[in-house]
Backbone as XML, in Angstrom:
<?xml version="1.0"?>
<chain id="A" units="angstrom">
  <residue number="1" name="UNK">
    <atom name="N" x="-85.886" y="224.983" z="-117.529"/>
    <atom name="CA" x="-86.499" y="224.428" z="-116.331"/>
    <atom name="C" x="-87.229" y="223.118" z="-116.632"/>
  </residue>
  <residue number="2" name="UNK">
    <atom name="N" x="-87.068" y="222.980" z="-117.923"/>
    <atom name="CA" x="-88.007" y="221.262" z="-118.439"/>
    <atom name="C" x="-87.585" y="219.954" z="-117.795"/>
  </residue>
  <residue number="3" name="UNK">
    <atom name="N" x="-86.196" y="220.633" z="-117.355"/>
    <atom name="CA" x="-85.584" y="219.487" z="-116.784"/>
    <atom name="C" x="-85.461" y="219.113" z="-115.331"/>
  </residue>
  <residue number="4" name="UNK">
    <atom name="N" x="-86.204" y="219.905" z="-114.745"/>
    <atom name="CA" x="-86.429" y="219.626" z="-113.015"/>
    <atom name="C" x="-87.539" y="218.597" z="-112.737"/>
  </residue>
  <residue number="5" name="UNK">
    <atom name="N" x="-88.295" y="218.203" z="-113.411"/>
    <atom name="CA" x="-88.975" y="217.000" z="-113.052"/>
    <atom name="C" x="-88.340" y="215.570" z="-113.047"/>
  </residue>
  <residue number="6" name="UNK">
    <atom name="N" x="-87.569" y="215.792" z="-114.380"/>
    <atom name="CA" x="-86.573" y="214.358" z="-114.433"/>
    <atom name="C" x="-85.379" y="214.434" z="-113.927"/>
  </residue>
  <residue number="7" name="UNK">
    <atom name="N" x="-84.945" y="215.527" z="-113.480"/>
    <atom name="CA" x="-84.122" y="215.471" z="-112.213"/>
    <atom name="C" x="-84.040" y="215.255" z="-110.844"/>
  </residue>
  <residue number="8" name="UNK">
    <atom name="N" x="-85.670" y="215.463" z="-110.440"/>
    <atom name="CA" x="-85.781" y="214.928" z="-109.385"/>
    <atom name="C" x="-86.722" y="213.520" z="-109.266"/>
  </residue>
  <residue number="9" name="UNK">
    <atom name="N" x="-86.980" y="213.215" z="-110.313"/>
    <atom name="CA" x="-87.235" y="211.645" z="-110.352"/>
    <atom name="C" x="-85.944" y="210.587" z="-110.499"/>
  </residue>
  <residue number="10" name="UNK">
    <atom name="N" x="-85.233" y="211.430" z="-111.165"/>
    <atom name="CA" x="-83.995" y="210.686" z="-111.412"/>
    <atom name="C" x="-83.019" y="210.474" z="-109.597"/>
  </residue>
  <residue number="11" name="UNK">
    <atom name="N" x="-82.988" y="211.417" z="-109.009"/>
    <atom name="CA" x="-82.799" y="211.864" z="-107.789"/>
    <atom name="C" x="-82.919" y="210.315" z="-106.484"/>
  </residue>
  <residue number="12" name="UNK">
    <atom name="N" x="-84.598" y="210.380" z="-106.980"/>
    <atom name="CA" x="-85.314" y="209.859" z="-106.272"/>
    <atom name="C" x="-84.932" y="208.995" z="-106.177"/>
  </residue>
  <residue number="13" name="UNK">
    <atom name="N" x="-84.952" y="207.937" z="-107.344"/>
    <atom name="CA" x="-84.619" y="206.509" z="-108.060"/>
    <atom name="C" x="-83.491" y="206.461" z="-107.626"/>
  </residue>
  <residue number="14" name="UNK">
    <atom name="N" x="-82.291" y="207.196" z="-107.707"/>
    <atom name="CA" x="-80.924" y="206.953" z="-107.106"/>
    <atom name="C" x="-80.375" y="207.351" z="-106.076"/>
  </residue>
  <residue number="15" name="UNK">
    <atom name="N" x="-81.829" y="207.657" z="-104.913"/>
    <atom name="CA" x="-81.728" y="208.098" z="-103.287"/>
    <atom name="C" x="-80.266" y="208.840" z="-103.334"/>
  </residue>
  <residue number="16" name="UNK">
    <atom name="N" x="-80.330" y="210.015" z="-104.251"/>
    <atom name="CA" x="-79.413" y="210.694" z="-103.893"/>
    <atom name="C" x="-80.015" y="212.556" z="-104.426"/>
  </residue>
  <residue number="17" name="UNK">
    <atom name="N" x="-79.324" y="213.492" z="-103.979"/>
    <atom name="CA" x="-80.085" y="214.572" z="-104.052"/>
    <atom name="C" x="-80.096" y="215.426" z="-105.272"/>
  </residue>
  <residue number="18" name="UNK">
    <atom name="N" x="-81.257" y="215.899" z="-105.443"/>
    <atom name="CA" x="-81.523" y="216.480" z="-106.391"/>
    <atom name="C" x="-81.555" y="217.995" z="-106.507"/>
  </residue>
  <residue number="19" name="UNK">
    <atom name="N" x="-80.558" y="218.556" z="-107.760"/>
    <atom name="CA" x="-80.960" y="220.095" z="-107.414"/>
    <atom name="C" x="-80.943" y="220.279" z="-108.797"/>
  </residue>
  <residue number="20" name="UNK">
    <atom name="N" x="-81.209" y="221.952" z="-109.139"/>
    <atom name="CA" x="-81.035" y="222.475" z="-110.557"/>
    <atom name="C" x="-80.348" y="223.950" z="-110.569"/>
  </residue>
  <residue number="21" name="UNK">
    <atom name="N" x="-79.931" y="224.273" z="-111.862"/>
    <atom name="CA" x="-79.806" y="225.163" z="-112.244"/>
    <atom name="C" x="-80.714" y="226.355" z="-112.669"/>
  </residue>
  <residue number="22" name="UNK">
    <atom name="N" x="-80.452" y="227.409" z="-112.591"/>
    <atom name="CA" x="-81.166" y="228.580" z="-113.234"/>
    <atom name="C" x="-80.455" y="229.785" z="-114.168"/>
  </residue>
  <residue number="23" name="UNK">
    <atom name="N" x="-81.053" y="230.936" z="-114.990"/>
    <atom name="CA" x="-80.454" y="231.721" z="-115.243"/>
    <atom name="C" x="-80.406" y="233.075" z="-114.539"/>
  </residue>
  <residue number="24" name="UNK">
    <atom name="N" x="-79.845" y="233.606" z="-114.054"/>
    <atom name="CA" x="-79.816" y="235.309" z="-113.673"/>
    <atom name="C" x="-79.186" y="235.928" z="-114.374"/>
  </residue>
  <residue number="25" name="UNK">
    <atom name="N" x="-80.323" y="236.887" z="-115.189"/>
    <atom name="CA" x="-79.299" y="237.818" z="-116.033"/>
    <atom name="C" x="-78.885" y="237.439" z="-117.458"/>
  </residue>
  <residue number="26" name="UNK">
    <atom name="N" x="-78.899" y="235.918" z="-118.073"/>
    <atom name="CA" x="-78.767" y="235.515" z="-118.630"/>
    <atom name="C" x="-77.199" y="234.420" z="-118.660"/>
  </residue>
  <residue number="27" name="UNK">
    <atom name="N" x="-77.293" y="234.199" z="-117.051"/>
    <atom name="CA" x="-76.292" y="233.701" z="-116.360"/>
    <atom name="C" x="-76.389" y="232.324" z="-115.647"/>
  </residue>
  <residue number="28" name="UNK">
    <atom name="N" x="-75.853" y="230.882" z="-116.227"/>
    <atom name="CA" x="-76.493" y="229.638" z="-115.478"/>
    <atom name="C" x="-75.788" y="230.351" z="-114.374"/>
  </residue>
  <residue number="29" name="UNK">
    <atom name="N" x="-76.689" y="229.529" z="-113.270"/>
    <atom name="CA" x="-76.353" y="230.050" z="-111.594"/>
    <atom name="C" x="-77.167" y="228.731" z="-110.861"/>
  </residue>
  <residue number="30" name="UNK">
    <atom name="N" x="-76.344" y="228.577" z="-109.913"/>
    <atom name="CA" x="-76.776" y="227.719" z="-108.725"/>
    <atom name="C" x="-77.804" y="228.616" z="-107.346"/>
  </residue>
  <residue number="31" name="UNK">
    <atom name="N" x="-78.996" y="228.239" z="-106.935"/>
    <atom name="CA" x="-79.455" y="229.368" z="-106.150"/>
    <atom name="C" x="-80.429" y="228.491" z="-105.117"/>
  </residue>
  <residue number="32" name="UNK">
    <atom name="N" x="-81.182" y="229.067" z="-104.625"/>
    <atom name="CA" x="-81.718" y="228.546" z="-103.421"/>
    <atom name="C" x="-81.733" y="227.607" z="-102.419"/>
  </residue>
  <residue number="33" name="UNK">
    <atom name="N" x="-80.291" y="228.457" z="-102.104"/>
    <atom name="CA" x="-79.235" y="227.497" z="-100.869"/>
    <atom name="C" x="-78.652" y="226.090" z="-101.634"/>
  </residue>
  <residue number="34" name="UNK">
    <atom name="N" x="-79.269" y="225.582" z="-103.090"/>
    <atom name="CA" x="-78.266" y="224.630" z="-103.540"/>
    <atom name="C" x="-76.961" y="224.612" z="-103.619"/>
  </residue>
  <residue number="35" name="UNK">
    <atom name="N" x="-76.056" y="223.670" z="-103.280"/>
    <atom name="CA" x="-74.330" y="224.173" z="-103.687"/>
    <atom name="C" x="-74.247" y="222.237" z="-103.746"/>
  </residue>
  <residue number="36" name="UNK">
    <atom name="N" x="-72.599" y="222.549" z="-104.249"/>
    <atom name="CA" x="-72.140" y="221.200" z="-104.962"/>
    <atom name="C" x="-71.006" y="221.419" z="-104.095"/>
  </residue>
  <residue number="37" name="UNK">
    <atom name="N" x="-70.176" y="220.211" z="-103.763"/>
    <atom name="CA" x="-69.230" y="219.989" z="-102.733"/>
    <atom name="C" x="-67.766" y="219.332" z="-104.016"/>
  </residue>
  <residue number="38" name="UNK">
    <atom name="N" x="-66.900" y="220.112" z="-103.696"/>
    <atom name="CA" x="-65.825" y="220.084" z="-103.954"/>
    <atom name="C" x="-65.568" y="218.015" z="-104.219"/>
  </residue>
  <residue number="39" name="UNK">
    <atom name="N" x="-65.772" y="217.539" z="-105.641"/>
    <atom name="CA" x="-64.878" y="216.254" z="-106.077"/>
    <atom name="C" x="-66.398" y="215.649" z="-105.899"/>
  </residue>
  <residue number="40" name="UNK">
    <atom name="N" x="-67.842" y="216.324" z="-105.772"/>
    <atom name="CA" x="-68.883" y="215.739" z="-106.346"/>
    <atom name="C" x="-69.742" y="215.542" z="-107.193"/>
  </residue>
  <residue number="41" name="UNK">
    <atom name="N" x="-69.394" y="213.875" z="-107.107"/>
    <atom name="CA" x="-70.329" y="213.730" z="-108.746"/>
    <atom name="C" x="-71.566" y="213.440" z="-109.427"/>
  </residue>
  <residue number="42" name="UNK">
    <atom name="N" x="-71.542" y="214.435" z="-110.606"/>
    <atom name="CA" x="-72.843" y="215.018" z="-111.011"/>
    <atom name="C" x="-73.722" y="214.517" z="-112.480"/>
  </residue>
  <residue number="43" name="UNK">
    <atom name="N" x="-74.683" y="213.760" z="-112.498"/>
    <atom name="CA" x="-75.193" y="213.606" z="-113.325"/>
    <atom name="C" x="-76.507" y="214.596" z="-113.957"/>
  </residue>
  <residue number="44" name="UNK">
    <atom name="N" x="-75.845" y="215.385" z="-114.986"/>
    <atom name="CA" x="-76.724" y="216.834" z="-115.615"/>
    <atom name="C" x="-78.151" y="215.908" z="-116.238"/>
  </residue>
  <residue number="45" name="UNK">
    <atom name="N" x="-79.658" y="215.943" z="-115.646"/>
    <atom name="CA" x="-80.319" y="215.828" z="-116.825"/>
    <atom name="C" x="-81.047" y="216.672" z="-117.358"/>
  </residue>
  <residue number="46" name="UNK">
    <atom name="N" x="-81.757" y="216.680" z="-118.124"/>
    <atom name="CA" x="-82.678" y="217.170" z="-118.915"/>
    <atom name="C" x="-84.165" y="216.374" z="-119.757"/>
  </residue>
  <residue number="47" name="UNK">
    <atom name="N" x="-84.820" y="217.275" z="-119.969"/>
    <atom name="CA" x="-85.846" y="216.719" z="-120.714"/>
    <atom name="C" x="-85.397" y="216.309" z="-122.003"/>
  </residue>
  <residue number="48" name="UNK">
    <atom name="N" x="-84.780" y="217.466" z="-122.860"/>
    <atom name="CA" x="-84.728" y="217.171" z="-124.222"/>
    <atom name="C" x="-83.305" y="218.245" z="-124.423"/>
  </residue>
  <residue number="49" name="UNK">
    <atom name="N" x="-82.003" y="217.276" z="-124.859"/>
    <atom name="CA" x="-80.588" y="217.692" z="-125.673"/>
    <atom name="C" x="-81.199" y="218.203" z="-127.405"/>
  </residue>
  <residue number="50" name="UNK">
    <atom name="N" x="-80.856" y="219.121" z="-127.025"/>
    <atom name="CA" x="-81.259" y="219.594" z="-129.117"/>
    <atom name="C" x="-79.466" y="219.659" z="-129.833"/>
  </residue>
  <residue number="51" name="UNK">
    <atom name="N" x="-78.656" y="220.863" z="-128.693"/>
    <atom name="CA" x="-77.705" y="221.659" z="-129.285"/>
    <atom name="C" x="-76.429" y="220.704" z="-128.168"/>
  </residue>
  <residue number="52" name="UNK">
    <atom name="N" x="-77.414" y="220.776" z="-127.190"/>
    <atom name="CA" x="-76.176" y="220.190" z="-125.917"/>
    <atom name="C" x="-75.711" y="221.589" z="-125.244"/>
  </residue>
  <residue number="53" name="UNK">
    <atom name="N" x="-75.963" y="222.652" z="-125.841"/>
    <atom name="CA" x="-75.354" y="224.069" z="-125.269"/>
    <atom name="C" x="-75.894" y="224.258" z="-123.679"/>
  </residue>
  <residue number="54" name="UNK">
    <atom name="N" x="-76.625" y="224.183" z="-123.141"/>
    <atom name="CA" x="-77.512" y="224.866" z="-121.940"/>
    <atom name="C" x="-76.612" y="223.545" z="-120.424"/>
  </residue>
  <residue number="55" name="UNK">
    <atom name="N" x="-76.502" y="222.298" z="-121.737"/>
    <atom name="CA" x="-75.813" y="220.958" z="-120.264"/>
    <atom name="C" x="-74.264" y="221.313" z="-120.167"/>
  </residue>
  <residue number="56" name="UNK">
    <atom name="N" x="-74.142" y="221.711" z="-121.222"/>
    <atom name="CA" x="-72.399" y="222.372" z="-121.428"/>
    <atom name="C" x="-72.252" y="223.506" z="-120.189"/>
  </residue>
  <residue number="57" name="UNK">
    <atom name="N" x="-73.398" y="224.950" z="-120.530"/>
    <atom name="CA" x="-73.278" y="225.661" z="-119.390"/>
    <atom name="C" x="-73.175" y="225.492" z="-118.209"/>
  </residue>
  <residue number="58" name="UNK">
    <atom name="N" x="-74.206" y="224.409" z="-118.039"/>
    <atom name="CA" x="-74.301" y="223.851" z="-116.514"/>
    <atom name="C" x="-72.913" y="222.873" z="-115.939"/>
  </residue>
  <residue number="59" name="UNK">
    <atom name="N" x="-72.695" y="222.283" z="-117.287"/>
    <atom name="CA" x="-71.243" y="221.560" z="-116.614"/>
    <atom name="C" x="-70.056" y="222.400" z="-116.318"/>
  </residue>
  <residue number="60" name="UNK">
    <atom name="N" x="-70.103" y="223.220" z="-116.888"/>
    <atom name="CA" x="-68.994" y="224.571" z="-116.493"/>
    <atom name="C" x="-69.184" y="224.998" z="-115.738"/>
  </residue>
  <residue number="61" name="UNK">
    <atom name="N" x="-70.364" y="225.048" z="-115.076"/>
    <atom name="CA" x="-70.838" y="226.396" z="-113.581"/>
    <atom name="C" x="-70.199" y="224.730" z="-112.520"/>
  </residue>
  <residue number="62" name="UNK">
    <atom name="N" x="-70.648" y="223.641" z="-112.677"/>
    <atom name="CA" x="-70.421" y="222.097" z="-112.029"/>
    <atom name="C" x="-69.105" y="222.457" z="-111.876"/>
  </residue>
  <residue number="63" name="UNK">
    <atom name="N" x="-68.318" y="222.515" z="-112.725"/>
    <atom name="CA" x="-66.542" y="222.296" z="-112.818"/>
    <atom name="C" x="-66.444" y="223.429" z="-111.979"/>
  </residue>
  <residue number="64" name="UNK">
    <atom name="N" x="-66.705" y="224.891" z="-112.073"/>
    <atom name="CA" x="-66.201" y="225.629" z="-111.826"/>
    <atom name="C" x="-66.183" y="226.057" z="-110.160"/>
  </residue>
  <residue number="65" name="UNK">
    <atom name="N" x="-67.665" y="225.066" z="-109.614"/>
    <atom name="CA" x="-67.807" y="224.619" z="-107.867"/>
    <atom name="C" x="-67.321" y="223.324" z="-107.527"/>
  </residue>
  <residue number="66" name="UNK">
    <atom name="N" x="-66.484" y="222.821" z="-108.537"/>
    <atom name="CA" x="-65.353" y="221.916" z="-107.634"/>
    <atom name="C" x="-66.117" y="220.144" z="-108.125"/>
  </residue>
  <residue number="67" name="UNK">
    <atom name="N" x="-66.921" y="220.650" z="-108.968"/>
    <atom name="CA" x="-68.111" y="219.224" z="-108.962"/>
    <atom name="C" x="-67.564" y="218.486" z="-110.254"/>
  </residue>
  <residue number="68" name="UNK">
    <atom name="N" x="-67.957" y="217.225" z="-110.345"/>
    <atom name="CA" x="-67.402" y="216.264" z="-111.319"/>
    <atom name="C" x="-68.819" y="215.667" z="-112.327"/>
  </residue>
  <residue number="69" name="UNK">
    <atom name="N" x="-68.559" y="216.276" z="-113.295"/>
    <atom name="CA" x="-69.824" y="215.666" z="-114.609"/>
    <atom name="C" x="-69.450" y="214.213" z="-114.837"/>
  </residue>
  <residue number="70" name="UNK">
    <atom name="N" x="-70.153" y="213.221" z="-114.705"/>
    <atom name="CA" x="-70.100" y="211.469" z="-115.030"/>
    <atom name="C" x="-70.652" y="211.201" z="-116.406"/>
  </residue>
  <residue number="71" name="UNK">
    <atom name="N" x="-71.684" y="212.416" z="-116.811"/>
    <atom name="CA" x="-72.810" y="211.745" z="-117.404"/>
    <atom name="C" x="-74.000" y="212.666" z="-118.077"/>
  </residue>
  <residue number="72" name="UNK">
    <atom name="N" x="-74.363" y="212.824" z="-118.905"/>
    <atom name="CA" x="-75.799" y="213.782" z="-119.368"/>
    <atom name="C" x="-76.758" y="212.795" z="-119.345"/>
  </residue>
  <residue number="73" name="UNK">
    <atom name="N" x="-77.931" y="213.074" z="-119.205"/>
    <atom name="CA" x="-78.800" y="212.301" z="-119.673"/>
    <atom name="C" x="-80.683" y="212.832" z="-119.589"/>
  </residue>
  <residue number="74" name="UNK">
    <atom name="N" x="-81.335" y="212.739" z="-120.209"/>
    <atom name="CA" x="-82.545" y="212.941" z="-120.934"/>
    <atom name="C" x="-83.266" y="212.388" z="-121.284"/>
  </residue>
  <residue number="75" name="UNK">
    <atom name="N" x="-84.711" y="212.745" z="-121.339"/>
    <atom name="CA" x="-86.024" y="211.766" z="-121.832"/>
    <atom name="C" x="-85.736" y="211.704" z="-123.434"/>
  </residue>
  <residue number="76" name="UNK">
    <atom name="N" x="-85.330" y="212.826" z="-124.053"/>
    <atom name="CA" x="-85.053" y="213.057" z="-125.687"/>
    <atom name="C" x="-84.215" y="213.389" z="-126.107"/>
  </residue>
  <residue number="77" name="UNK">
    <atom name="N" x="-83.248" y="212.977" z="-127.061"/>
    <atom name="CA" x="-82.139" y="213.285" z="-127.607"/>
    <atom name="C" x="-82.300" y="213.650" z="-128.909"/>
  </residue>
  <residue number="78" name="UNK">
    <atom name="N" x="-82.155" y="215.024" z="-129.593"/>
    <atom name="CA" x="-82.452" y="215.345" z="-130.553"/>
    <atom name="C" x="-80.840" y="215.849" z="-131.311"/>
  </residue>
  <residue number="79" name="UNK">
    <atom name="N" x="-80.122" y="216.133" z="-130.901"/>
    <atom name="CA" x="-78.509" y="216.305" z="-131.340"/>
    <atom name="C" x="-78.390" y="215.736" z="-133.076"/>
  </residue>
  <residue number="80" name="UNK">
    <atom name="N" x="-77.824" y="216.341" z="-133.795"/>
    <atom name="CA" x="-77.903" y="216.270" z="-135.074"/>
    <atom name="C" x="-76.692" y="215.240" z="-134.800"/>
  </residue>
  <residue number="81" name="UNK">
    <atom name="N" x="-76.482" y="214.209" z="-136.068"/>
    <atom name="CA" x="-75.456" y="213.862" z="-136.195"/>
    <atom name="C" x="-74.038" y="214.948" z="-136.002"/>
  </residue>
  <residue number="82" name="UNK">
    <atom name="N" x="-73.023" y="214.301" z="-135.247"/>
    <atom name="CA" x="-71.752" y="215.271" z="-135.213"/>
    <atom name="C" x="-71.420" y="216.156" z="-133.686"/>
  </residue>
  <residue number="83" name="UNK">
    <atom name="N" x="-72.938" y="216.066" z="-133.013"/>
    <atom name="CA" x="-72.997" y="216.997" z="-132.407"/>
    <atom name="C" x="-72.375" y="216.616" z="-130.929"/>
  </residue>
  <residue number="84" name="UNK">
    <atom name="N" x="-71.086" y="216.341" z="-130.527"/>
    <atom name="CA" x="-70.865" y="215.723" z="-129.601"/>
    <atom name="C" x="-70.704" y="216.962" z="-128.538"/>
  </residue>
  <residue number="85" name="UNK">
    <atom name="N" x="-70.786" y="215.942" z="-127.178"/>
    <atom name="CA" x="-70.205" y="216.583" z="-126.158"/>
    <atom name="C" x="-69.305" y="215.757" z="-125.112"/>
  </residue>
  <residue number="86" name="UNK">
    <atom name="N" x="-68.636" y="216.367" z="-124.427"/>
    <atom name="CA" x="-67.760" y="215.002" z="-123.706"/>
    <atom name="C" x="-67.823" y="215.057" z="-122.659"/>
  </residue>
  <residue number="87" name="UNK">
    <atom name="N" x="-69.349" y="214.360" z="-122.134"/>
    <atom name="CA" x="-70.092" y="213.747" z="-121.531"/>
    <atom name="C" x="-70.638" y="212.000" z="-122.162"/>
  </residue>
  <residue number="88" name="UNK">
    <atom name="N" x="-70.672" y="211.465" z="-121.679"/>
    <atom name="CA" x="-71.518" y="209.703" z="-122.189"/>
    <atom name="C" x="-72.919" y="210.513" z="-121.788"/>
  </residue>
  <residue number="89" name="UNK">
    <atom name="N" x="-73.901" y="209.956" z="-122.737"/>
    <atom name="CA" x="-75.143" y="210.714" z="-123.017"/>
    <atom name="C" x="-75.963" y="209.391" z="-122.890"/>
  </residue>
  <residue number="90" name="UNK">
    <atom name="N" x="-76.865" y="209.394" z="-121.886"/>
    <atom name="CA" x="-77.730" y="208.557" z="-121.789"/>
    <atom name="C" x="-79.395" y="208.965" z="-121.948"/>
  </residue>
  <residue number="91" name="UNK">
    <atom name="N" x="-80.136" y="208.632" z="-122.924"/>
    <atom name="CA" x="-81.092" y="208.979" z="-123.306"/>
    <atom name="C" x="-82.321" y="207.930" z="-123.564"/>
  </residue>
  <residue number="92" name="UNK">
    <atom name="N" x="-83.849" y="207.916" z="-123.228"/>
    <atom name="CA" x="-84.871" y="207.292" z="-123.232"/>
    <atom name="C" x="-85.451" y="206.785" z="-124.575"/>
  </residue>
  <residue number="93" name="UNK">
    <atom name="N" x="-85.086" y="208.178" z="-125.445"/>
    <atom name="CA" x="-85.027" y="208.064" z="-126.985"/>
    <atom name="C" x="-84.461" y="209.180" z="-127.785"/>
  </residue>
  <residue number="94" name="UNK">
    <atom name="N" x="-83.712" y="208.900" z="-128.908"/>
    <atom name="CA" x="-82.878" y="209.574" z="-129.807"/>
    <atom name="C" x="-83.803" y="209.423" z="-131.138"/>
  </residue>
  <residue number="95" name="UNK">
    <atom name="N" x="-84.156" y="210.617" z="-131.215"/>
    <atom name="CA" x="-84.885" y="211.239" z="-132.268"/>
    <atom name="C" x="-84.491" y="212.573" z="-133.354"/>
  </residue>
  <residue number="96" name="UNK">
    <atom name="N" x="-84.822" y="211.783" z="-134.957"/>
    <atom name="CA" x="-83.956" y="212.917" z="-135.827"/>
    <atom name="C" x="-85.101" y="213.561" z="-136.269"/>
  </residue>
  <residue number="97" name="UNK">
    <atom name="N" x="-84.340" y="214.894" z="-135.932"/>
    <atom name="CA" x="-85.401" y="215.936" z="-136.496"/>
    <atom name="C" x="-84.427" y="216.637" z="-137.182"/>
  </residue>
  <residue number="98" name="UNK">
    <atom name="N" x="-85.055" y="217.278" z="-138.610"/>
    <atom name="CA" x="-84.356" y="218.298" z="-139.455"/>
    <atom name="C" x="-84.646" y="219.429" z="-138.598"/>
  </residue>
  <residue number="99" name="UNK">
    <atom name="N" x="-83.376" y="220.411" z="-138.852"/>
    <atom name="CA" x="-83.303" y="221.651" z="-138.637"/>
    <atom name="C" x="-82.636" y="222.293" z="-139.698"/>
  </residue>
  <residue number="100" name="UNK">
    <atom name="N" x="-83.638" y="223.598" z="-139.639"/>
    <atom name="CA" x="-82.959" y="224.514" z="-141.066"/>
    <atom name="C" x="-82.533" y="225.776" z="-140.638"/>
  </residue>
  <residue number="101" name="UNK">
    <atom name="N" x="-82.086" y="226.450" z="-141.273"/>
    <atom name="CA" x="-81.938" y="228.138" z="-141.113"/>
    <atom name="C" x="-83.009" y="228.722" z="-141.784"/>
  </residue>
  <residue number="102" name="UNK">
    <atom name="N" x="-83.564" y="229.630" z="-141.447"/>
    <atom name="CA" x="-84.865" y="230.383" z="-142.251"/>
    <atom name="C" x="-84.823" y="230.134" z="-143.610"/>
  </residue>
  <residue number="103" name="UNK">
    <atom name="N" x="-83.399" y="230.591" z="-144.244"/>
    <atom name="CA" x="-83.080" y="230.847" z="-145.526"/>
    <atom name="C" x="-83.129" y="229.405" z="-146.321"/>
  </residue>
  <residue number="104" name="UNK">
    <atom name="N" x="-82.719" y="228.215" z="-145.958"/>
    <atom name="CA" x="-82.923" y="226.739" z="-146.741"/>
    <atom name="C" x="-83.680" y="226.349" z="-145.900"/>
  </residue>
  <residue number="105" name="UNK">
    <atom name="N" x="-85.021" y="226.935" z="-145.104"/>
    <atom name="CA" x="-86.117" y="225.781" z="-144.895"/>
    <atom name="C" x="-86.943" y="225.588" z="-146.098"/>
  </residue>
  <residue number="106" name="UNK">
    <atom name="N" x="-87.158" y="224.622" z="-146.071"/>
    <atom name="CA" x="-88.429" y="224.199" z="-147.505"/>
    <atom name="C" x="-89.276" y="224.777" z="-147.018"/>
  </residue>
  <residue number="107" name="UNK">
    <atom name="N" x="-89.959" y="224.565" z="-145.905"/>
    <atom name="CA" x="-91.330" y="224.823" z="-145.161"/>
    <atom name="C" x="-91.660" y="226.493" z="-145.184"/>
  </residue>
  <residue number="108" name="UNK">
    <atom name="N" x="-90.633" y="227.008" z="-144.962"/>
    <atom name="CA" x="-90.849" y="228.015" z="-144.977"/>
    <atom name="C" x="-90.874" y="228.627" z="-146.375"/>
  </residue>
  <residue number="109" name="UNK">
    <atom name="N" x="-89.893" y="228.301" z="-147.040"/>
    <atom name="CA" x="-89.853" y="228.953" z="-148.734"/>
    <atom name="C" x="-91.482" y="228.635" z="-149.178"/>
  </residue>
  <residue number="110" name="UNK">
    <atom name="N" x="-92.202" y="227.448" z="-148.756"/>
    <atom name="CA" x="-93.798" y="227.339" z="-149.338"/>
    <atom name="C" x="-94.711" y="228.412" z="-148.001"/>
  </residue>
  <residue number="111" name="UNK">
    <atom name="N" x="-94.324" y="228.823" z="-147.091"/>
    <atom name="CA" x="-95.203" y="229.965" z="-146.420"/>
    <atom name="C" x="-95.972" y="229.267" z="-145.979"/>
  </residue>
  <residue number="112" name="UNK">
    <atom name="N" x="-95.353" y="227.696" z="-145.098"/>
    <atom name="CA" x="-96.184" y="227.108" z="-143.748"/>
    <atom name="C" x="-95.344" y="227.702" z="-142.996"/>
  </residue>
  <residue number="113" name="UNK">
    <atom name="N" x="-95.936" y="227.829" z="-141.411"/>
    <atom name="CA" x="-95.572" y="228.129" z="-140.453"/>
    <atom name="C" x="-94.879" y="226.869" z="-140.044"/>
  </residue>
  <residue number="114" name="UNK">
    <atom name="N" x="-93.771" y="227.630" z="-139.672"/>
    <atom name="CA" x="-92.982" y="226.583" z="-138.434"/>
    <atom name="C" x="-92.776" y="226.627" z="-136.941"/>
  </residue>
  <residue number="115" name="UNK">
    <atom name="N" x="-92.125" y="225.719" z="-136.034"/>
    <atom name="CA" x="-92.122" y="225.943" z="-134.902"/>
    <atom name="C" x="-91.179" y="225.687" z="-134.596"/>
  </residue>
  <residue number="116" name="UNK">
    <atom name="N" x="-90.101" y="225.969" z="-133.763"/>
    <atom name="CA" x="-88.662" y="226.795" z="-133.033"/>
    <atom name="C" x="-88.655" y="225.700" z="-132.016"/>
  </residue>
  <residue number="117" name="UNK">
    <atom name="N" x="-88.376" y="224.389" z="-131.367"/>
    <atom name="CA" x="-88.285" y="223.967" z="-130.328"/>
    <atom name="C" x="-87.543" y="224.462" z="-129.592"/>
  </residue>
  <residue number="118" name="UNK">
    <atom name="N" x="-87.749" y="224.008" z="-128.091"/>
    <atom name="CA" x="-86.040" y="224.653" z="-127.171"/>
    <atom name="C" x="-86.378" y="225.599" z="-126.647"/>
  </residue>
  <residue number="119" name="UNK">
    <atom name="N" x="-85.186" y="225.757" z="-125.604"/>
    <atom name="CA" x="-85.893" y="227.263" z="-124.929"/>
    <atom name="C" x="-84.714" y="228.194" z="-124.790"/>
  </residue>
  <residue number="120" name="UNK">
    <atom name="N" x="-83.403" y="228.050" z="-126.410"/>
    <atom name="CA" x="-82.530" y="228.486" z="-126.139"/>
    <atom name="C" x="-82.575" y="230.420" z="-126.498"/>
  </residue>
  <residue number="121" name="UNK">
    <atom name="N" x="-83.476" y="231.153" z="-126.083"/>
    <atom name="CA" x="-83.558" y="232.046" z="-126.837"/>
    <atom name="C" x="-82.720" y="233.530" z="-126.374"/>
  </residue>
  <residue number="122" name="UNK">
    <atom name="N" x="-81.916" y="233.168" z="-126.072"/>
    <atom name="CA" x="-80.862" y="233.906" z="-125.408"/>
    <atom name="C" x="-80.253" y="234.480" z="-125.973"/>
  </residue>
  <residue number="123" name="UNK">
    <atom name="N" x="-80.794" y="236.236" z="-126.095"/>
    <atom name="CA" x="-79.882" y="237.629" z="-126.812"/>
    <atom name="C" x="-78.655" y="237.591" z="-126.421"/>
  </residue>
</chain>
């Protein structure tokens, strides 16, 4: 949901309408009377791309109501090198951050605490 503020600023700025996505169930879903019209096109944003997984979902639920993805775009782009998606990604700033697995974090092998960005936490 980080991304409904800059979606509807983004909205605003391009006097055209703004809606979002949600999960049910652990399901992206379109809901409160929002819908997308068959051959319309959709620019996904977000606050912050880490994995690209959650704009992927949403462009699939987009495709799958008839709607056309142009474009991602975000206040932060954190995507590791490699990490494409095929979308053109327009971003405010692209920032590298390491990511580890528990097992080769340094940080963790010395027993600092770390912190998990994202809100992908989906069993």
């Amino acid at each position: 949901m980080g991304g409904v503020v800059v979606a509807y600023e983004l909205a605003r700025q391009l006097n055209k309408p703004g809606i979002f996505t949600e999960r049910q169930e652990g399901i992206m879903t379109l809901r409160r009377g929002f819908e997308i019209k068959k051959g319309q096109k959709v620019i996904i944003s977000e606050d912050v791309i880490t994995t690209g997984k959650s704009s992927l979902e949403v462009a699939k639920l987009i495709g799958e109501l008839g709607g056309e993805v142009v474009a991602l775009c975000s206040i932060v782009d954190r995507r590791e090198e490699g990490m494409k998606v095929p979308y053109p990604v327009y971003s405010a700033i692209k920032l590298e951050v390491n990511s580890y697995e528990k097992e080769e974090c340094p940080l963790c092998g010395a027993n600092i605490p770390y912190v998990k960005p994202g809100s992908r936490n989906i069993k």
